[in-house]
BAFI-3210 file (N, C-alpha, C; in Angstrom, 3 decimals, decimal comma, padded with zeros to 6 digits):
// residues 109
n [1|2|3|4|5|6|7|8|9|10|11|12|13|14|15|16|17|18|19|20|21|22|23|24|25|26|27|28|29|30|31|32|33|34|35|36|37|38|39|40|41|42|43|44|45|46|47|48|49|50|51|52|53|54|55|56|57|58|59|60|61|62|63|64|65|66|67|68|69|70|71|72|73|74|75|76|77|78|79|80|81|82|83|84|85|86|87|88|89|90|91|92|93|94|95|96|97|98|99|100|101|102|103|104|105|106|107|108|109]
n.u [145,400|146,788|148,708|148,994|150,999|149,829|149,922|152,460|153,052|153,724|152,473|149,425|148,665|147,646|143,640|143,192|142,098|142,594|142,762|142,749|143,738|143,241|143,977|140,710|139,382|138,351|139,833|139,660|142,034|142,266|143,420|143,660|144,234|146,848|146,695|145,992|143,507|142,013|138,565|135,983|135,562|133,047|129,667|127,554|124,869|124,034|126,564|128,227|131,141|133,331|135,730|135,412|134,112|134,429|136,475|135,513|136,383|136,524|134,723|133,817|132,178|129,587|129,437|127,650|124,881|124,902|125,321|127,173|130,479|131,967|135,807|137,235|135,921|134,088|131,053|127,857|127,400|125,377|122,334|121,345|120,353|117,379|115,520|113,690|113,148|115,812|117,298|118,372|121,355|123,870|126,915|130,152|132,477|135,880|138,961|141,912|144,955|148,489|151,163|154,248|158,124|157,974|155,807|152,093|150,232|147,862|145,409|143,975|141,724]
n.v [131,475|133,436|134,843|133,283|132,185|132,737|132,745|133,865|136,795|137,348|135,903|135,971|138,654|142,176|142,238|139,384|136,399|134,187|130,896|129,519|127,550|127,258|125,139|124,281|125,920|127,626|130,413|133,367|135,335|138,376|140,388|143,921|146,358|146,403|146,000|143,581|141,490|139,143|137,205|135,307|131,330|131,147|131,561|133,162|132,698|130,172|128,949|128,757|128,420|130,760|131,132|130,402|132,265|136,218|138,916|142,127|145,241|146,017|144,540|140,885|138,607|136,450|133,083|131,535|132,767|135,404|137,775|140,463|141,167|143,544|143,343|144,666|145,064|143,182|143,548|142,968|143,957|143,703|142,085|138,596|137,368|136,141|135,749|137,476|139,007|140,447|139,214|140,008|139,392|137,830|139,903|138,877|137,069|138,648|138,586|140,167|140,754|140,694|141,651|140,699|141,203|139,086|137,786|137,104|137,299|136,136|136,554|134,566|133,403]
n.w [076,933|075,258|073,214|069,886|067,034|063,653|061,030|058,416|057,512|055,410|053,548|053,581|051,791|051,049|050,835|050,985|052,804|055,430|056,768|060,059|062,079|065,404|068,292|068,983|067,893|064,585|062,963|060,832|059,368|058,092|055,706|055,634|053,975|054,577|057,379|060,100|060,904|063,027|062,639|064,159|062,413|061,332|060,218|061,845|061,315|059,738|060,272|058,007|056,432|056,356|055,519|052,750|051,696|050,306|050,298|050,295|050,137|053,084|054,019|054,704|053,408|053,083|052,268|052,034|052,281|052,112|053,926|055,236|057,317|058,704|058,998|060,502|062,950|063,645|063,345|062,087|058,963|056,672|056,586|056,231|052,849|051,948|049,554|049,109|051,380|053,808|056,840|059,834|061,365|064,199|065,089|064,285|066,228|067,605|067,261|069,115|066,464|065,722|064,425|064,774|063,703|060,921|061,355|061,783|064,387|066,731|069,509|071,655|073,478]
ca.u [146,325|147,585|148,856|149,523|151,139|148,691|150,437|153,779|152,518|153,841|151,533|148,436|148,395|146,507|142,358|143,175|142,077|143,888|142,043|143,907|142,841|144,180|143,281|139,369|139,129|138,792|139,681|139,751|142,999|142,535|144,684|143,377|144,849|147,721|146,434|145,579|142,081|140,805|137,484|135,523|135,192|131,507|128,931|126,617|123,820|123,834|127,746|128,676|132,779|133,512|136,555|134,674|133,852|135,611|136,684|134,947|137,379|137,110|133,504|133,658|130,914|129,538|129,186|126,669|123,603|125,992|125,679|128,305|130,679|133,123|136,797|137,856|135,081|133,366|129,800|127,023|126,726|124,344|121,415|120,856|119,111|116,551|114,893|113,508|113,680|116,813|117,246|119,645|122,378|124,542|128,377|131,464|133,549|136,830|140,164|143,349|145,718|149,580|152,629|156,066|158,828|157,273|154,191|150,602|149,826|146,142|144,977|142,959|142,045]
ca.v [130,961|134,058|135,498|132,397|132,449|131,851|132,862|134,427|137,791|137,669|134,578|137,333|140,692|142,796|142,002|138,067|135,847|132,546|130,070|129,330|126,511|127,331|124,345|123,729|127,152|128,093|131,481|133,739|135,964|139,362|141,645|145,047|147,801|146,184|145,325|142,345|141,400|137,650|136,788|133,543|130,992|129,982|132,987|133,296|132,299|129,029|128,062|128,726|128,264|132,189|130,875|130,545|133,721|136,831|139,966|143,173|146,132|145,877|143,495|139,997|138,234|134,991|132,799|130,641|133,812|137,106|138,774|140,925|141,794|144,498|142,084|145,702|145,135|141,894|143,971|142,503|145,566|143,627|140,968|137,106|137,389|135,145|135,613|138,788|139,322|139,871|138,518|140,359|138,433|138,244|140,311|137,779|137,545|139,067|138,526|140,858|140,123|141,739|141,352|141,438|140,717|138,397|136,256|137,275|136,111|136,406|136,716|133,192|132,763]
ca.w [075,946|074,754|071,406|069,103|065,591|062,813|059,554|058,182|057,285|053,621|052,848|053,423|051,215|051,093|049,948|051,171|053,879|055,496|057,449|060,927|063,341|067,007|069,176|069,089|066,780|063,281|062,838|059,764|059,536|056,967|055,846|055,456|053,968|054,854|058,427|060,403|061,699|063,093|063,242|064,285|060,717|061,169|059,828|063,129|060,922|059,941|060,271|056,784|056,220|056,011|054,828|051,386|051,126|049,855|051,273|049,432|051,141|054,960|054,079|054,628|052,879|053,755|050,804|051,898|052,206|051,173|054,857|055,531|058,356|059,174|059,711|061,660|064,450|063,684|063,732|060,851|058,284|056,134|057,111|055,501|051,815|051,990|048,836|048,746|052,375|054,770|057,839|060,758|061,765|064,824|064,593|064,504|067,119|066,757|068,278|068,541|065,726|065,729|063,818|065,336|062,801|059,982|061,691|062,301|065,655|067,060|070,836|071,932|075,098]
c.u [147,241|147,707|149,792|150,199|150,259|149,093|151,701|152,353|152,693|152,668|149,620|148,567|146,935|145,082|142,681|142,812|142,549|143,003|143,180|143,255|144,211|143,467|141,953|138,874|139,295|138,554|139,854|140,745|142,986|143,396|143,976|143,586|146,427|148,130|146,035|144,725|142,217|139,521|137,109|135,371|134,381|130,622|128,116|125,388|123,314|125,457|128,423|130,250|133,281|134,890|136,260|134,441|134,439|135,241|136,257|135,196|137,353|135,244|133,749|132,164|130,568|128,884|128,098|124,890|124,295|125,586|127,058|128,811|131,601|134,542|137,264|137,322|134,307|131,417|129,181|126,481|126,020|123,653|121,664|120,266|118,359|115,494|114,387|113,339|115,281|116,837|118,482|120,398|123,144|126,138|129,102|132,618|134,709|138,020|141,234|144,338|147,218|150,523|153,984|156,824|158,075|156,437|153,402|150,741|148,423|146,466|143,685|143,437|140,908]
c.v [132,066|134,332|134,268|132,752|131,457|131,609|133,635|135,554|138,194|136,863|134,791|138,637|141,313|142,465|140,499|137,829|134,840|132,175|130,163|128,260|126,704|126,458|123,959|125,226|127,394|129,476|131,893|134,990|137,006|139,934|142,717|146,314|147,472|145,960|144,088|142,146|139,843|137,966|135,068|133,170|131,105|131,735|132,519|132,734|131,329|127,868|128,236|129,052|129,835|131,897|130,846|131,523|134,787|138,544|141,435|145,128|145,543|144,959|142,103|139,785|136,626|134,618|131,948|132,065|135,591|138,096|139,429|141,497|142,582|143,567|143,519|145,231|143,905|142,219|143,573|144,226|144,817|142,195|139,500|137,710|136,344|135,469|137,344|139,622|139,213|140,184|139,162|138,940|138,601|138,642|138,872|137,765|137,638|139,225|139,247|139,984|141,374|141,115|141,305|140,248|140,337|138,034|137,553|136,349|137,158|135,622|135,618|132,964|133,730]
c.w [075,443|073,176|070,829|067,650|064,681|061,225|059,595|057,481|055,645|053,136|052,854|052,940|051,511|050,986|050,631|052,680|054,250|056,737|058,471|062,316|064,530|068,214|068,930|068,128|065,450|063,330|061,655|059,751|058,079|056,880|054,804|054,856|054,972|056,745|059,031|061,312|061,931|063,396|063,439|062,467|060,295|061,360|061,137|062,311|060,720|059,534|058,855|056,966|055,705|054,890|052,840|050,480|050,227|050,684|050,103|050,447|052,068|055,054|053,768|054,484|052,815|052,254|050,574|050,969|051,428|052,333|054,738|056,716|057,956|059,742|060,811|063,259|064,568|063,483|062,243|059,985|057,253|056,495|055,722|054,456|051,683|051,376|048,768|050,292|052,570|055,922|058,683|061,159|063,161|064,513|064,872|065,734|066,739|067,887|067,604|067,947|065,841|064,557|064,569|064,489|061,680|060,284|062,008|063,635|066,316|068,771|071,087|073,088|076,238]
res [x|x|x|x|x|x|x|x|x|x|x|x|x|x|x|x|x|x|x|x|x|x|x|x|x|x|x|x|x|x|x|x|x|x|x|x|x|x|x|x|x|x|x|x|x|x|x|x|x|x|x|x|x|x|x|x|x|x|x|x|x|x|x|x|x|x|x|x|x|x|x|x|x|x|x|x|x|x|x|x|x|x|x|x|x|x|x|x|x|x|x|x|x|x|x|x|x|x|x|x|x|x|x|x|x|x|x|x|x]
***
């Protein structure tokens, strides 16, 4: 498929995330330090709407359990809390995101 457009790049600052459905995909579109990450929507754990969440620097945090990933690399830097245990998780998958001109456009396919 290629590099789609998912958002106008103003309509993400900094610290924010923007949902983006590309065909049969929900992706999650950050902006970094004034960069642009996708990852998959759905927390590897039990599907939770990442979208929900919130972004804590370069930590997405799943709002269902409060894992956290890395939006740079998609890799799980903290496990499921499940009470006084936590539980590893699998990383997010993570697709190249660019800019040219105004749009975000992300790599699906």
């Amino acid at each position: 498929m290629g590099f789609v457009v998912v958002a106008e790049a103003r309509d993400i600052p900094p610290g924010h995330l923007k949902l983006a459905r590309v065909g049969d995909r929900e992706l999650l579109v950050a902006n970094f330090q004034g960069r642009f990450y996708a990852v998959d929507n759905r927390c590897p754990h039990k599907q939770a709407d990442m979208s929900q969440g919130r972004l804590e620097e370069k930590l997405l945090v799943c709002p269902e359990h409060g894992a956290k990933f890395d939006v740079t690399n998609g890799k799980a830097a903290t496990g499921v809390k499940l009470g006084p245990f936590k539980v590893s998780v699998a990383d997010l998958r993570t697709y190249e995101a660019k800019v040219e001109g105004t749009q975000v456009l992300v790599r699906v396919g």
